[in-house]
C-alpha positions as CSV (number, residue, x, y, z in Angstrom):
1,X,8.6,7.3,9.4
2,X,7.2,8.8,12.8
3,X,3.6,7.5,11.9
4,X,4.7,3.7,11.8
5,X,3.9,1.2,14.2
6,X,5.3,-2.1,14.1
7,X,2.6,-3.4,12.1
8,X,3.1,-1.1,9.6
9,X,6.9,-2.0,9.8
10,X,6.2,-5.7,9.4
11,X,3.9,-4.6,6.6
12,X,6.5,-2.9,4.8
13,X,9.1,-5.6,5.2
14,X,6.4,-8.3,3.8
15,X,5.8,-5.9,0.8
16,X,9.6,-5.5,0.1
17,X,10.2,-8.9,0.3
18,X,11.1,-11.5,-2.2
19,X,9.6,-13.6,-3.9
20,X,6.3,-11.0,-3.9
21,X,3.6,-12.1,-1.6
22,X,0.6,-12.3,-2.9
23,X,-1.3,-13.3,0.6
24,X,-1.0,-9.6,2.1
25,X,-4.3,-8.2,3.6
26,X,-5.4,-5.3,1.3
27,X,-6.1,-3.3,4.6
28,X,-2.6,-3.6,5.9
29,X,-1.1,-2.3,3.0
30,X,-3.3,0.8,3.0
31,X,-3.2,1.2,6.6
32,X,1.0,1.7,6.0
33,X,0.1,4.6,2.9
34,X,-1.6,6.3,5.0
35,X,1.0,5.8,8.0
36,X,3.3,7.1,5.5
37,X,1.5,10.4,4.9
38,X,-0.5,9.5,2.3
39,X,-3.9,11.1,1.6
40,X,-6.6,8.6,0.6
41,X,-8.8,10.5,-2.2
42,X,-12.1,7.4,-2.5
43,X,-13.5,6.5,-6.3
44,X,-16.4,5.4,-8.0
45,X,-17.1,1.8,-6.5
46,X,-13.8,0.4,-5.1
47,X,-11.3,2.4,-6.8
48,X,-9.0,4.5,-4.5
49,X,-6.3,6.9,-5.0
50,X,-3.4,7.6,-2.4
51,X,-1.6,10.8,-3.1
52,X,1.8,12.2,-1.5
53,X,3.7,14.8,-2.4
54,X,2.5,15.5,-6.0
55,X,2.5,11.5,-6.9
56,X,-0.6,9.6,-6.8
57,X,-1.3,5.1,-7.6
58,X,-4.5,4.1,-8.4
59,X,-5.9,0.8,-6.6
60,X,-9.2,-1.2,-7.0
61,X,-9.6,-2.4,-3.6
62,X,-10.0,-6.4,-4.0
63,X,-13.6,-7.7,-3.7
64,X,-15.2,-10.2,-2.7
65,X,-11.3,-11.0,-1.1
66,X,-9.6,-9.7,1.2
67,X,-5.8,-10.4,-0.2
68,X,-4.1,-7.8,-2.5
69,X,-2.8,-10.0,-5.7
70,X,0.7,-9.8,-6.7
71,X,0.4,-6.9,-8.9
72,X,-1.3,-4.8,-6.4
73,X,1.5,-5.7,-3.8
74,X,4.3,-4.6,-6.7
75,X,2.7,-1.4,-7.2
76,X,2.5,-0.8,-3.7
77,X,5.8,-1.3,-3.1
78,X,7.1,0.9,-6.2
79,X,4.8,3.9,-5.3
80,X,6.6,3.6,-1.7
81,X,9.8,3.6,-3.5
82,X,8.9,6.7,-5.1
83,X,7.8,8.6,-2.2
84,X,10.7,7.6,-0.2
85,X,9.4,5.0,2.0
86,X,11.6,1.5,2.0
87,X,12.3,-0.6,4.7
């Protein structure tokens, strides 16, 4: 991806990786959707939806934390897969 810095590369190898971390910085992962082309469409409170190419996740942004849980991180990384975007 031409938008990807090496943060967003090491983001997307720590989201890929296995056993799933569950210590990833919310911000980091959608700092690498939106590196990926993703279009960031804000909810009601902290909901947020990233949309590419006709496919779209829905998020709660974590609160009052800043690390995206283990679920969050799998559906992260299965949207990427679906949009193309594996490391």
């Amino acid at each position: 991806m031409c938008g990807m810095n090496s943060r967003h590369r090491k983001t997307l190898d720590a989201i890929f990786a296995t056993p799933v971390n569950g210590t990833l910085e919310w911000s980091r992962i959608e700092a690498l959707l939106v590196a990926a082309g993703c279009r960031v469409v804000e909810g009601a409170g902290s909901s947020v939806t990233f949309e590419k190419d006709g496919k779209r996740v829905y998020f709660h942004r974590p609160h009052p934390g800043k690390e995206a849980l283990r679920y969050r991180v799998i559906a992260a990384r299965e949207f990427l897969e679906q949009i193309g975007v594996t490391p």
